[in-house]
KEGUBA-773445 format. One line per field, with one value per atom (N, C-alpha, C): residue number from 1; residue in three letters; atom name; x, y, z. Coordinates in steps of 0.001 Angstrom, whole numbers, padded with zeros to 6 digits. Example, Ala and Ser with C-alpha at 12.3 -4.5 7.8 and 13.67 -1.06 7.14 Angstrom:
pos <- 1|1|1|2|2|2
code <- ala|ala|ala|ser|ser|ser
site <- N|CA|C|N|CA|C
xx <- 013190|012300|013200|012850|013670|012900
yy <- -005690|-004500|-003300|-002250|-001060|000030
zz <- 007800|007800|007800|007080|007140|007870
***
This chain:
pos <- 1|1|1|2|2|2|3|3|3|4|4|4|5|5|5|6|6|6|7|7|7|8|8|8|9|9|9|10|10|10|11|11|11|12|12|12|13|13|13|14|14|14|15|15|15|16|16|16|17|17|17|18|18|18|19|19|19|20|20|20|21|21|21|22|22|22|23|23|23|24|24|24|25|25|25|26|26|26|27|27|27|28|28|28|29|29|29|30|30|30|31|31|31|32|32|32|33|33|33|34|34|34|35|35|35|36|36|36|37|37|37|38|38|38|39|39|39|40|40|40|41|41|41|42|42|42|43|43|43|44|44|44|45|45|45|46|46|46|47|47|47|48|48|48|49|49|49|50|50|50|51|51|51|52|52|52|53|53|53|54|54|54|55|55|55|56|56|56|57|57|57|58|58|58|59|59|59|60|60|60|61|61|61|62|62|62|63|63|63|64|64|64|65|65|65|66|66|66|67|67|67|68|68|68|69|69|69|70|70|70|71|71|71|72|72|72|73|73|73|74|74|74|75|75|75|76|76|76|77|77|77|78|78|78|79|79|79|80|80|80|81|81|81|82|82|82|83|83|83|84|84|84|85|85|85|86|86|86|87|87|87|88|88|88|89|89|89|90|90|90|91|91|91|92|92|92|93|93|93|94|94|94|95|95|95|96|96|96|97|97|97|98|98|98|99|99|99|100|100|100|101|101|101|102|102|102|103|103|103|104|104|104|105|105|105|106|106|106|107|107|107|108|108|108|109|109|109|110|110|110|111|111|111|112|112|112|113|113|113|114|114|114|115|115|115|116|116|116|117|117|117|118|118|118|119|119|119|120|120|120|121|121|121|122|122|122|123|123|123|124|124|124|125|125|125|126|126|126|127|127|127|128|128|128|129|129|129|130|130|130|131|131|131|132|132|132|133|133|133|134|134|134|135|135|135|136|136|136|137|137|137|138|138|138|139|139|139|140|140|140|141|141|141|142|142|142|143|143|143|144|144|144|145|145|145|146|146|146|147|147|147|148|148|148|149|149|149|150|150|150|151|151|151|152|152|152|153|153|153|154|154|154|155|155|155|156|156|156|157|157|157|158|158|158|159|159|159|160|160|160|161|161|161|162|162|162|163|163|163|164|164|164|165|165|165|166|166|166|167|167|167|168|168|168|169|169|169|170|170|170|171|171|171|172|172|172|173|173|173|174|174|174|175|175|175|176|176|176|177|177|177|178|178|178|179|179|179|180|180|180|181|181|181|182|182|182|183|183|183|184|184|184|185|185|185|186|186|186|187|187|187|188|188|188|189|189|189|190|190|190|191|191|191|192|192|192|193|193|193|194|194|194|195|195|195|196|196|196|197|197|197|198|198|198|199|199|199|200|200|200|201|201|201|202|202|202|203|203|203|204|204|204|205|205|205|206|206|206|207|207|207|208|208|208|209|209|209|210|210|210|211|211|211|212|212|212|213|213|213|214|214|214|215|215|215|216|216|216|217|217|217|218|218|218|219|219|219|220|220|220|221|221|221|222|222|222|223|223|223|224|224|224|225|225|225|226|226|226|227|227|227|228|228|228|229|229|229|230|230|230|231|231|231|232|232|232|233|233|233|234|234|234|235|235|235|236|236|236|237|237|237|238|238|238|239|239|239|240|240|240|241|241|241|242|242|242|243|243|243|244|244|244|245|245|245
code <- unk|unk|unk|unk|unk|unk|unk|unk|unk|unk|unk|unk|unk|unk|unk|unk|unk|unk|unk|unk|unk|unk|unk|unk|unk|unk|unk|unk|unk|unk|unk|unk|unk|unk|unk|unk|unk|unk|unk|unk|unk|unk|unk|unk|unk|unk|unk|unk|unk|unk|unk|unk|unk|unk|unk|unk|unk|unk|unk|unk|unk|unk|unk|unk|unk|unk|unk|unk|unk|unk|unk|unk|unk|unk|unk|unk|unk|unk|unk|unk|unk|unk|unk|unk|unk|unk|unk|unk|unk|unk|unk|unk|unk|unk|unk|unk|unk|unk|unk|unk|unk|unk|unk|unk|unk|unk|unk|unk|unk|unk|unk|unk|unk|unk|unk|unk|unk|unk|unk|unk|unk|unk|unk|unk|unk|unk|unk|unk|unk|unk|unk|unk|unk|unk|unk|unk|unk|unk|unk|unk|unk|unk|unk|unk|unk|unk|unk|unk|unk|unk|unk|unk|unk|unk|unk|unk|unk|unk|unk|unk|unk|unk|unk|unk|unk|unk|unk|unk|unk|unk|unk|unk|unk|unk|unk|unk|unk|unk|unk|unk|unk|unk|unk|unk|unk|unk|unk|unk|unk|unk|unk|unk|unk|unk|unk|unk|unk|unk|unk|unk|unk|unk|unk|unk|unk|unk|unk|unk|unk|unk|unk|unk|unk|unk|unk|unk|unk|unk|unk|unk|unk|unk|unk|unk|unk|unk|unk|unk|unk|unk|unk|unk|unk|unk|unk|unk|unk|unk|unk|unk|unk|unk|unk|unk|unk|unk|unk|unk|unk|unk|unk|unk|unk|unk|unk|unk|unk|unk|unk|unk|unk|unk|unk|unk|unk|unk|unk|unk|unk|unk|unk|unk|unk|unk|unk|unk|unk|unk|unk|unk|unk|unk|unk|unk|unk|unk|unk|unk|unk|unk|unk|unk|unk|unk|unk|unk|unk|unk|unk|unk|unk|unk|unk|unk|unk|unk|unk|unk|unk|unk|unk|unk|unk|unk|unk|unk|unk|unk|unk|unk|unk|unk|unk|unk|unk|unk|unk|unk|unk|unk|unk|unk|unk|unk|unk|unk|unk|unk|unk|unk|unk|unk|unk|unk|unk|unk|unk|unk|unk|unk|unk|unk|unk|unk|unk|unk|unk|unk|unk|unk|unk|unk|unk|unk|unk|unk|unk|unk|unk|unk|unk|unk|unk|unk|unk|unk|unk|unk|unk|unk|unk|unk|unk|unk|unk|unk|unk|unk|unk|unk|unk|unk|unk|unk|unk|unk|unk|unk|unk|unk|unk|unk|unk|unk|unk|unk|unk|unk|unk|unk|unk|unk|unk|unk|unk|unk|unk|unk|unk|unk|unk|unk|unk|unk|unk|unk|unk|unk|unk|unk|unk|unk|unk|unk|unk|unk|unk|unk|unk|unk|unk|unk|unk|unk|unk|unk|unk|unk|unk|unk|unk|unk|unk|unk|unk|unk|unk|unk|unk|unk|unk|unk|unk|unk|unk|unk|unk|unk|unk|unk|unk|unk|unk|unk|unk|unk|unk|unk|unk|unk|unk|unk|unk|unk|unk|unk|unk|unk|unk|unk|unk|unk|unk|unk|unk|unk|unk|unk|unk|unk|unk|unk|unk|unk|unk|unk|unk|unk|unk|unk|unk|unk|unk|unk|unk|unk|unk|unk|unk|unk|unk|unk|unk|unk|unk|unk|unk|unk|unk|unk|unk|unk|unk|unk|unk|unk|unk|unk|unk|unk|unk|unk|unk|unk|unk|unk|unk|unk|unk|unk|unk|unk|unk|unk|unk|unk|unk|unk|unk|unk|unk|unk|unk|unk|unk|unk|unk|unk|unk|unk|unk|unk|unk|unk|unk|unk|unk|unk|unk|unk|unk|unk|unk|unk|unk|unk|unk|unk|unk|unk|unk|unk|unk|unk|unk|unk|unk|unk|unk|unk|unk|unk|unk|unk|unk|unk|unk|unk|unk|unk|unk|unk|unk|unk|unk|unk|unk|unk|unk|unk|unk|unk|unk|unk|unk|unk|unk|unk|unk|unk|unk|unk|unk|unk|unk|unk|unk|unk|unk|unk|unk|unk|unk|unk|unk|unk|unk|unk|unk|unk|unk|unk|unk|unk|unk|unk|unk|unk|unk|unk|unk|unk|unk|unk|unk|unk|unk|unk|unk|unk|unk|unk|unk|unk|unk|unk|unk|unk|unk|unk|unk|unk|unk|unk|unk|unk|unk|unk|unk|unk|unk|unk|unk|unk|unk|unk|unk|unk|unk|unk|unk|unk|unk|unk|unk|unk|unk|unk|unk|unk|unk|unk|unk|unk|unk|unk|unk|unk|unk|unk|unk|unk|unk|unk|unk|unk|unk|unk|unk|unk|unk|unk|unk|unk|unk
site <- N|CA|C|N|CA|C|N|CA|C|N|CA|C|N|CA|C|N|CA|C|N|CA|C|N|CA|C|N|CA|C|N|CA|C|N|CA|C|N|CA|C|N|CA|C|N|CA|C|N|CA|C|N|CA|C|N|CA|C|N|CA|C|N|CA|C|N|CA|C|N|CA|C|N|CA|C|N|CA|C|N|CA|C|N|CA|C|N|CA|C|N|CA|C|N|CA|C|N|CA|C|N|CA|C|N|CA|C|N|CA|C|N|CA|C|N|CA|C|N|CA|C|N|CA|C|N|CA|C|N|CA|C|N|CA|C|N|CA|C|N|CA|C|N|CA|C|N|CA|C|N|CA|C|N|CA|C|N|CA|C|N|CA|C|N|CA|C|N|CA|C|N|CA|C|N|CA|C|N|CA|C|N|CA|C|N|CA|C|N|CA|C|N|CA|C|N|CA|C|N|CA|C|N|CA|C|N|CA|C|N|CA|C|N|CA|C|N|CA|C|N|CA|C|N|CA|C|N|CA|C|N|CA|C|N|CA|C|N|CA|C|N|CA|C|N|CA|C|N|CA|C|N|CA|C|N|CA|C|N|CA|C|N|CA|C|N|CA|C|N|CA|C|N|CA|C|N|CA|C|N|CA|C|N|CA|C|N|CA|C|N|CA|C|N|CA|C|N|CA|C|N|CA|C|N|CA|C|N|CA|C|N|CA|C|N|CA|C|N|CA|C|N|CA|C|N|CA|C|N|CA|C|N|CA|C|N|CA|C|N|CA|C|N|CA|C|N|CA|C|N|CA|C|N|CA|C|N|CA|C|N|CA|C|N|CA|C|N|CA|C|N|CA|C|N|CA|C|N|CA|C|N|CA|C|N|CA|C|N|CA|C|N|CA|C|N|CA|C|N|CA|C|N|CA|C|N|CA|C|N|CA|C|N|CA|C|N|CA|C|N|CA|C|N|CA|C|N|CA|C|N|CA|C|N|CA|C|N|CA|C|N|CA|C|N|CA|C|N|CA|C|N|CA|C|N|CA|C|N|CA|C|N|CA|C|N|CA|C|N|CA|C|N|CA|C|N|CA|C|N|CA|C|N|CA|C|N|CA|C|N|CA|C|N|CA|C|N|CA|C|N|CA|C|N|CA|C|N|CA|C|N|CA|C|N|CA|C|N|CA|C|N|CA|C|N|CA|C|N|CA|C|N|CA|C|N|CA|C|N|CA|C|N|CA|C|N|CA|C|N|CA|C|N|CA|C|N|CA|C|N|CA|C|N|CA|C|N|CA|C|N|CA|C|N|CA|C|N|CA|C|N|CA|C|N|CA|C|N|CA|C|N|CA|C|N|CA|C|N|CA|C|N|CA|C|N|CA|C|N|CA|C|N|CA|C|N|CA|C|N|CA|C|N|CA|C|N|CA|C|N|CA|C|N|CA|C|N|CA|C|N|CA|C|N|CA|C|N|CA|C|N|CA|C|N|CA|C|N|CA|C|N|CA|C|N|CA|C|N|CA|C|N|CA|C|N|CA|C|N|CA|C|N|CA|C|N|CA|C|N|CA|C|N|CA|C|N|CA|C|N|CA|C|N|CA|C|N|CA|C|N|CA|C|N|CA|C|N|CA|C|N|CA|C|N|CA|C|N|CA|C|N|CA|C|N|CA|C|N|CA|C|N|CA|C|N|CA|C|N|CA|C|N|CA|C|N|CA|C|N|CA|C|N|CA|C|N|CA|C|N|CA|C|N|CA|C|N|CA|C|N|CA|C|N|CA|C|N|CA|C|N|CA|C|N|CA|C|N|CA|C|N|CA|C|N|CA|C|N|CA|C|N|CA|C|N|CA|C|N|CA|C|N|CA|C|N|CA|C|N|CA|C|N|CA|C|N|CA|C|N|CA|C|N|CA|C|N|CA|C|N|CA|C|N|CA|C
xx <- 028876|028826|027395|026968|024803|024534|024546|023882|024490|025613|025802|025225|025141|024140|022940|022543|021131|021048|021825|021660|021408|022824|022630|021196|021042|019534|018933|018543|017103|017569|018801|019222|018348|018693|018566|016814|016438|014775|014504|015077|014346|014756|015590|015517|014572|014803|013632|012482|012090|010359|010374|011665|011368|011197|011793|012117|010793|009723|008985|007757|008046|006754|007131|008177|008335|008091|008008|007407|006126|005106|004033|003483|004112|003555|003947|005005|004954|003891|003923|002501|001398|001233|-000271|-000260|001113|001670|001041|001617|001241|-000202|-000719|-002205|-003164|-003254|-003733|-003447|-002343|-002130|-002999|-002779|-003547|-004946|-005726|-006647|-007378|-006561|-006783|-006695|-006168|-005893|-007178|-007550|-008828|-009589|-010272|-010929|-011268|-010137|-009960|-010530|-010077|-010727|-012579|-012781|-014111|-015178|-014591|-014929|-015440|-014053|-014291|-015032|-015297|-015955|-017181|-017462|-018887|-019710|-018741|-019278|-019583|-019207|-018950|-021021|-021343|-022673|-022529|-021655|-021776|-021811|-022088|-021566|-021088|-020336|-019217|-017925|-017936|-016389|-015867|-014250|-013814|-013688|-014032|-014441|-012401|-012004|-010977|-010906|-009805|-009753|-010325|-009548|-009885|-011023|-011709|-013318|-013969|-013970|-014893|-015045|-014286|-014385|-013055|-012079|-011220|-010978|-010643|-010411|-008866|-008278|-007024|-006829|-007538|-007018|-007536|-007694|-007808|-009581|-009947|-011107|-011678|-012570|-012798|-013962|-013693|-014638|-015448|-016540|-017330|-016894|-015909|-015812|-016657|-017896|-019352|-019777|-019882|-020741|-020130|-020414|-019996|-018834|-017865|-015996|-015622|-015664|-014879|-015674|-017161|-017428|-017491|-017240|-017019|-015575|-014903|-013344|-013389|-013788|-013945|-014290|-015823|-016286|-015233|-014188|-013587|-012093|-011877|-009866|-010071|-011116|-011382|-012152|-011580|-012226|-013123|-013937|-014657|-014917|-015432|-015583|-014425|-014328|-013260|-013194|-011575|-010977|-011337|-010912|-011439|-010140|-009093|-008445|-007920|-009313|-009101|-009353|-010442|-010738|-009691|-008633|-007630|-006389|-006272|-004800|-006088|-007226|-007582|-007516|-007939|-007857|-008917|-009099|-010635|-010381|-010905|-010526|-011357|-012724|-013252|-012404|-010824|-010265|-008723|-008658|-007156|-005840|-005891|-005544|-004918|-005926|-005720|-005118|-005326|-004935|-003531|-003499|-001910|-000781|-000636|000432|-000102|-001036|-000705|-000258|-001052|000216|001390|001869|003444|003671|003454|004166|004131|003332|003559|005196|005895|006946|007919|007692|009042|008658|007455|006996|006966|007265|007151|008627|009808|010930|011369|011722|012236|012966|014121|014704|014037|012680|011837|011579|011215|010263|011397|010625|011241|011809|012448|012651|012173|010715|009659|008778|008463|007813|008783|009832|010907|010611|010793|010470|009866|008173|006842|006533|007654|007117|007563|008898|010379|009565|008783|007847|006665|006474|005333|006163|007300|008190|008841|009485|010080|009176|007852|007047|005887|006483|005599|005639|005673|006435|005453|005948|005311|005868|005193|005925|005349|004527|003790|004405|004972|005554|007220|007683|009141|009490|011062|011673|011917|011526|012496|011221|012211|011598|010728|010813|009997|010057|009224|009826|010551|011520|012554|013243|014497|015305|015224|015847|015523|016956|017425|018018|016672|016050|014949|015596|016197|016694|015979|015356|014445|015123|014297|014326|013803|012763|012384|011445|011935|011117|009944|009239|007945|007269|005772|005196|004255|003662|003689|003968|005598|006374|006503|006792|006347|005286|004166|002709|002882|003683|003678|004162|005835|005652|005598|004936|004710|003094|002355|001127|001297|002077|002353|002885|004002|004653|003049|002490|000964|000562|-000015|-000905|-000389|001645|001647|001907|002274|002320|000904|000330|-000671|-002235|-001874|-002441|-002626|-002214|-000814|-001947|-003216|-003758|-004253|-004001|-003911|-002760|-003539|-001820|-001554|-000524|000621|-000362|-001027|-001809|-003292|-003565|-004297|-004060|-002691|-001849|-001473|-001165|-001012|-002038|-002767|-004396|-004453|-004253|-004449|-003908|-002730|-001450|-001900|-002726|-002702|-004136|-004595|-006122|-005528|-004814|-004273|-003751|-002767|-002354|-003419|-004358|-005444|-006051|-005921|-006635|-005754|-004537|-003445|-003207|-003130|-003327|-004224|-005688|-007297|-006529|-006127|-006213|-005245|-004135|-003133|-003984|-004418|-004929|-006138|-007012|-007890|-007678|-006797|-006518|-005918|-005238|-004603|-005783|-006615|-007750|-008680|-008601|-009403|-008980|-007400|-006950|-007052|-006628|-006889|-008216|-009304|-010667|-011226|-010312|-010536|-009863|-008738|-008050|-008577|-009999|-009764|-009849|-008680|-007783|-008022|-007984|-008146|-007551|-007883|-007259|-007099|-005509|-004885|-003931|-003784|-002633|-001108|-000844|000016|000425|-000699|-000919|-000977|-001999|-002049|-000379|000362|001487|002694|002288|002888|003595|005039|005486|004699|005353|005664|003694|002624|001799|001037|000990|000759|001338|002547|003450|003802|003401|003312|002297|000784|-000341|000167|000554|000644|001460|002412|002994|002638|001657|001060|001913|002588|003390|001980|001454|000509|001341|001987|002174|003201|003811|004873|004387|002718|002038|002186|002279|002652|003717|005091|005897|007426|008352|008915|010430|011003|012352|013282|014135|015210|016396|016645|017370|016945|017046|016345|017723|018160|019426|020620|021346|022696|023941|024814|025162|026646
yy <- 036098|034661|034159|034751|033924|034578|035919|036452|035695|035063|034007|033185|032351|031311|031350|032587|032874|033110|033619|033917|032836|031553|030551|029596|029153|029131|029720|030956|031444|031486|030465|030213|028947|028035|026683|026512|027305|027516|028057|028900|029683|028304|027600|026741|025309|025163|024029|024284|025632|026124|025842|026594|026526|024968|023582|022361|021995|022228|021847|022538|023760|024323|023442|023275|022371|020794|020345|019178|019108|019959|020597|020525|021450|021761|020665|019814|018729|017357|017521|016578|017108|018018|018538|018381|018706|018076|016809|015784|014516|014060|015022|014387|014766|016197|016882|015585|015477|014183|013130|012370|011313|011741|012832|012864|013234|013626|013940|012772|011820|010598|009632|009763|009169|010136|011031|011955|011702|010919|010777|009490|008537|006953|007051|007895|007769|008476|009183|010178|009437|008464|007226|005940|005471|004255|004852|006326|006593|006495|006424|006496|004976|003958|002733|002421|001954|001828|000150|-000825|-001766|-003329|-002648|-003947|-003741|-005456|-004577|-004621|-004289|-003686|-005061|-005127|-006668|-007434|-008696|-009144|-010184|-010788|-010919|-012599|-013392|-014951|-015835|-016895|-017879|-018321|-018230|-019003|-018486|-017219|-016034|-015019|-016094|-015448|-014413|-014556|-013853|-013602|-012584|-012428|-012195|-012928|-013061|-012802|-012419|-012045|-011135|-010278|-008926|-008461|-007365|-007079|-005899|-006129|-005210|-004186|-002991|-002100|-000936|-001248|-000319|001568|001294|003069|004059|003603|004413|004656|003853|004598|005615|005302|006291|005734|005565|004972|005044|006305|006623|005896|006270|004869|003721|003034|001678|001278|001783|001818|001892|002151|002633|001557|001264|-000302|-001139|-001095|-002545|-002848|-001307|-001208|-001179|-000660|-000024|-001252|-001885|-003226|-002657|-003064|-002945|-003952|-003832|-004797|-005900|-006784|-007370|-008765|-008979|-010151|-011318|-012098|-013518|-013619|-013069|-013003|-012483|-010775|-009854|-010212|-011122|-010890|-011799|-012209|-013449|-011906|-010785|-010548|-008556|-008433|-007415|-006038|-006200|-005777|-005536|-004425|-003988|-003102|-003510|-002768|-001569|-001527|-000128|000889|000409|001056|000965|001710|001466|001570|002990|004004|002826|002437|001444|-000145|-000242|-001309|-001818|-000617|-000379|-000696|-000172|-000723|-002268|-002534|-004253|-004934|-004660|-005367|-005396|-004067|-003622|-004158|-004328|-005543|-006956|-007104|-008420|-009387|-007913|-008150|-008753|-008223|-008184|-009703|-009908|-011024|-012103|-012363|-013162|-012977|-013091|-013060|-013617|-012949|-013884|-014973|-015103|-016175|-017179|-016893|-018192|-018794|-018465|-018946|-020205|-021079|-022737|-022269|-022875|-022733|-022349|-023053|-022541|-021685|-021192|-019847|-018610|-018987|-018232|-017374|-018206|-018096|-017321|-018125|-017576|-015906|-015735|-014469|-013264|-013585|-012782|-012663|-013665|-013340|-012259|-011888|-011023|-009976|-009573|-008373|-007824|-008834|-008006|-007192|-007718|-007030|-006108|-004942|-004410|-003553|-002209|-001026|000145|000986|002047|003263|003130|004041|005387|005997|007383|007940|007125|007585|007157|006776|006246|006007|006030|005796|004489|003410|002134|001044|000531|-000342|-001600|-001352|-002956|-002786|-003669|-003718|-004301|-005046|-006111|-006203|-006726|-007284|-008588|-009513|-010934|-011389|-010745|-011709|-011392|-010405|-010598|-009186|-008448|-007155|-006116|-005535|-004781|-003097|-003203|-001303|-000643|-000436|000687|000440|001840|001471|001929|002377|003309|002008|002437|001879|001041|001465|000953|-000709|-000143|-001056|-002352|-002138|-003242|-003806|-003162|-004113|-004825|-004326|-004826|-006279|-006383|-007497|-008362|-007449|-008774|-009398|-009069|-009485|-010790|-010547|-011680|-013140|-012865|-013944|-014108|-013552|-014082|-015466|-014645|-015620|-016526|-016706|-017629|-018731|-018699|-019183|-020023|-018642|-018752|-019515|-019074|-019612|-020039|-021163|-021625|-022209|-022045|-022319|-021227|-020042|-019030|-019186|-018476|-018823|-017716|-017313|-016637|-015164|-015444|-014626|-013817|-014846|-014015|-013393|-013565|-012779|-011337|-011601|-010202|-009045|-009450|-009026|-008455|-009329|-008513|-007615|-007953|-006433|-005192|-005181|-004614|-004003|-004708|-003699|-003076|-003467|-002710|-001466|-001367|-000270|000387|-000043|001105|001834|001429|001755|003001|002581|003894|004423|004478|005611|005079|005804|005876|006586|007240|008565|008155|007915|007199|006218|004953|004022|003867|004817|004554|005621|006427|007330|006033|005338|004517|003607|003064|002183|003121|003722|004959|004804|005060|005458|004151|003172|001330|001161|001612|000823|002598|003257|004522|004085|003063|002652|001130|000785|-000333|-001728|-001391|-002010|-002980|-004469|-005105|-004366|-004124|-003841|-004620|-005252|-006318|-005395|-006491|-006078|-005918|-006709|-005860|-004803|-004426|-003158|-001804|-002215|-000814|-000812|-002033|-001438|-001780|-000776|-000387|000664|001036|002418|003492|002906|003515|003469|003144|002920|004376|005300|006377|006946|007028|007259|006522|004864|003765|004354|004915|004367|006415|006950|007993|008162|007507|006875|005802|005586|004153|003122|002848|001990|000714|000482|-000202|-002099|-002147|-003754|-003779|-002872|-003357|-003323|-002859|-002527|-003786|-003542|-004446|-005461|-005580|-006035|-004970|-005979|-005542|-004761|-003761|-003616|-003997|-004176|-004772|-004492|-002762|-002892|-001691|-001529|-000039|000203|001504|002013|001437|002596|002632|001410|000607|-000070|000043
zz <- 038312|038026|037980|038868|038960|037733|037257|035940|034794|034835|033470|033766|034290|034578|034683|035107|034838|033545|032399|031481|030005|030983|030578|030447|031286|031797|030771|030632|029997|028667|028464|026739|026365|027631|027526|027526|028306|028355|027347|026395|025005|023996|024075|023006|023308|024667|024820|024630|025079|024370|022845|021992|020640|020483|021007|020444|020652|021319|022839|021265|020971|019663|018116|018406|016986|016867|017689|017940|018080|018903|018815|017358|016687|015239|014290|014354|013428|013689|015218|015557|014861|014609|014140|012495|012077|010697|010249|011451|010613|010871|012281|011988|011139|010393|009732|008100|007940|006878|007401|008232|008523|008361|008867|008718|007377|006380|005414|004421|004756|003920|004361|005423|006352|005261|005245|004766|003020|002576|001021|001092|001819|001844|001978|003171|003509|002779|001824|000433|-000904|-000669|-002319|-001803|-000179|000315|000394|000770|000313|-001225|-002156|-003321|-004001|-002915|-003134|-003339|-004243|-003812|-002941|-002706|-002382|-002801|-004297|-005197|-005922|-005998|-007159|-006399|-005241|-004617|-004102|-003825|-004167|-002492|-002672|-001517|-001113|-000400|-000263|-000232|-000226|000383|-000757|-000754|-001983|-001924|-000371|-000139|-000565|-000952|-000956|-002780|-003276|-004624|-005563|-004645|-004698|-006830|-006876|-008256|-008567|-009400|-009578|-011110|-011713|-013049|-013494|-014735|-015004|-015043|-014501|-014708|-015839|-016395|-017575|-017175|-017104|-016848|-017824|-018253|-019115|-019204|-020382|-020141|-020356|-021063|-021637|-019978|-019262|-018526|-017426|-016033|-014690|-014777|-015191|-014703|-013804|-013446|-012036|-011047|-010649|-009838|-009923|-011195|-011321|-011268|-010871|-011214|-009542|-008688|-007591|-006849|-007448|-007043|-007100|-008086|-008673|-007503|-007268|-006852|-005563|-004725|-003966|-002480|-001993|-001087|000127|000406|001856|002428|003602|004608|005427|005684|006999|005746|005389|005057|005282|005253|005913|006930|006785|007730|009057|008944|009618|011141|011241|012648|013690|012349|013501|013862|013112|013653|014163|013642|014192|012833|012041|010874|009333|009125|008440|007141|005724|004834|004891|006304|006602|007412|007894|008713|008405|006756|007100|007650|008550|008352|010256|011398|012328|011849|010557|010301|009679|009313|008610|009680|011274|012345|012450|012245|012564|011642|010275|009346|008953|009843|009515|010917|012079|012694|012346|011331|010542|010374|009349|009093|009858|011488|012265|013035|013269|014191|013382|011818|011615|010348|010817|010240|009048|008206|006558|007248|007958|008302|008806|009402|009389|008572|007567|006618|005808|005542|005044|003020|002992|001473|000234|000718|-000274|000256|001332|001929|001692|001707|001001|-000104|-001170|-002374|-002660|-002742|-002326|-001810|-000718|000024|-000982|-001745|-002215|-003522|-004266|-005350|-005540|-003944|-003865|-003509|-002261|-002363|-003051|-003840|-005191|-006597|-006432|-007545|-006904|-005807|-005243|-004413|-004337|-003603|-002907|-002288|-001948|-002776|-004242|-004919|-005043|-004409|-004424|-002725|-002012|-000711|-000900|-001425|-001686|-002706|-003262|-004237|-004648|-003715|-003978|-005218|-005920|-007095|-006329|-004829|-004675|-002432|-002203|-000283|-000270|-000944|-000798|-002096|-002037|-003448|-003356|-004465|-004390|-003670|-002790|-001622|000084|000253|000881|001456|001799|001708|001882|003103|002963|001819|000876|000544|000944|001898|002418|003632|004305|005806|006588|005648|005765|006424|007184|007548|006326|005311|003972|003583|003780|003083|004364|005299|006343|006227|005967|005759|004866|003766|002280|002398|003447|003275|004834|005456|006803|006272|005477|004873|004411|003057|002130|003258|004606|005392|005825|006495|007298|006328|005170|004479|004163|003753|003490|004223|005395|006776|007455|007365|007951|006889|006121|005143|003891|003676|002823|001596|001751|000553|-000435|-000098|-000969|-001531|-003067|-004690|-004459|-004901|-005131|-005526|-006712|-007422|-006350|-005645|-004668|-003751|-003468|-002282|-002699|-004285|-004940|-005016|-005111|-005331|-004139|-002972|-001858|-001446|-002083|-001089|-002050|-003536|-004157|-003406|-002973|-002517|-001199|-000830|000682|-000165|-000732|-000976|-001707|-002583|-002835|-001945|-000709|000565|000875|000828|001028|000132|-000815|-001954|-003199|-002833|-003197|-004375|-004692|-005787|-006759|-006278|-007558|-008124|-007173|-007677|-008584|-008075|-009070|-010266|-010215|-011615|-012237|-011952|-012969|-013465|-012494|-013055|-014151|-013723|-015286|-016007|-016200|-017702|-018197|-017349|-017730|-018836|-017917|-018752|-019645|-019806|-020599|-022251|-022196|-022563|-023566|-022704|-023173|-022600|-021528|-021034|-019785|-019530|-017902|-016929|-016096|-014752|-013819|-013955|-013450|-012067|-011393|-010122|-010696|-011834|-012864|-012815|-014017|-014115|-013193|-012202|-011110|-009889|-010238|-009562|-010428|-011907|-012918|-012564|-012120|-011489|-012789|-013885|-015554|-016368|-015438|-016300|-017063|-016189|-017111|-018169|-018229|-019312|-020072|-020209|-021229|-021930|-021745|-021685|-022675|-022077|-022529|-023977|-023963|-025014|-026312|-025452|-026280|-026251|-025647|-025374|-024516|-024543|-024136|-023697|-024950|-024559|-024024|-022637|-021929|-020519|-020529|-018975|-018302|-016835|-016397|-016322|-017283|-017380|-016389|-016093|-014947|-015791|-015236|-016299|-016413|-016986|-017051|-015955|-015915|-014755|-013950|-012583|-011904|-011188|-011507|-010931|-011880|-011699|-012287|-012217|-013113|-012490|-012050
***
């Protein structure tokens, strides 16, 4: 009877070691990512010469409509300069937050979402917020067409997609004299921050093209394969329907 139980035992101990190494090794999984995504940001903010790169907040110059970038010359670093934000928001130092640090800044704006509840928000903050979630996704980490549907519905639950839209409730709450259009702009430089490499490949082919590089455009799911197509005059326009009905 003790040798089954002993035997038992050194079952229960060989699988808790294995659970005990696999947890081990997926921790090292995701930091090796994190650090490698840190590694890609601080790669393309080095190449930033400093001007040029987009500053944030309506006080401050904010740019809300399409920018045109010289394809004759260096592109890729001017495309870089343009998508690519540095330095602290005008809003950063109220919630703790740095477009030199995205990687720390990303859990506070994704507790955004929860601390400041869609069901709060008044009729027209409503609106307002559901205008910026529905046209705007984590689509290089997830499948879903947007962080929200237009009943306010979260689609997806990545940390991402929480920033995506506890951001938009901040500003408009919090700061209710930013338009609609500069709020976009912003969530759109956040996510360049989280994916440097999608984003500015798309700003290339943009001013390779021709083409403004609008917040549109760079969270075009379809913009390479318009652009590949020549389909040019549907960039930036939203589709008719996503998913089966």
């Amino acid at each position: 009877m003790a040798e089954g139980v002993t035997t038992v035992e050194q079952k229960e101990h060989h699988h808790s070691s294995q659970g005990e190494k696999l947890s081990i090794l997926l921790i090292a999984i995701v930091s090796l990512i994190i650090l490698f995504n840190q590694f890609q940001i601080s790669q393309l903010s080095g190449m930033i010469s400093g001007t040029g790169a987009f500053t944030s907040g309506p006080t401050t110059g904010a740019t809300t409509g399409g920018i045109k970038v010289d394809a004759t010359g260096d592109v890729v670093n001017e495309v870089i300069k343009q998508v690519i934000p540095t330095g602290t928001p005008e809003y950063g130092a109220e919630i703790g937050v740095s477009f030199d640090d995205p990687v720390n800044s990303l859990p506070v704006l994704a507790r955004l979402d929860r601390a400041i509840p869609t069901s709060s928000l008044t009729p027209e903050q409503r609106e307002r917020y559901l205008s910026q979630a529905t046209r705007i996704s984590c689509e290089y980490c997830c499948g879903v067409p947007a962080v929200a549907d237009e009943q306010g519905r979260e689609l997806c639950g990545c940390s991402h997609a929480y920033a995506l839209r506890g951001l938009p409730k901040y500003l408009i709450t919090q700061h209710p004299d930013w338009t609609d259009e500069e709020i976009y702009w912003e969530l759109t430089r956040w996510k360049a921050l989280w994916y440097p490499r999608n984003t500015v490949e798309k700003g290339i082919a943009l001013a390779s093209n021709d083409m403004e590089i609008t917040a549109e455009a760079l969270n075009d799911r379809d913009l390479l394969r318009k652009i590949s197509a020549g389909n040019t005059a549907d960039i930036g326009s939203l589709p008719n329907m996503v998913g089966g009905c």
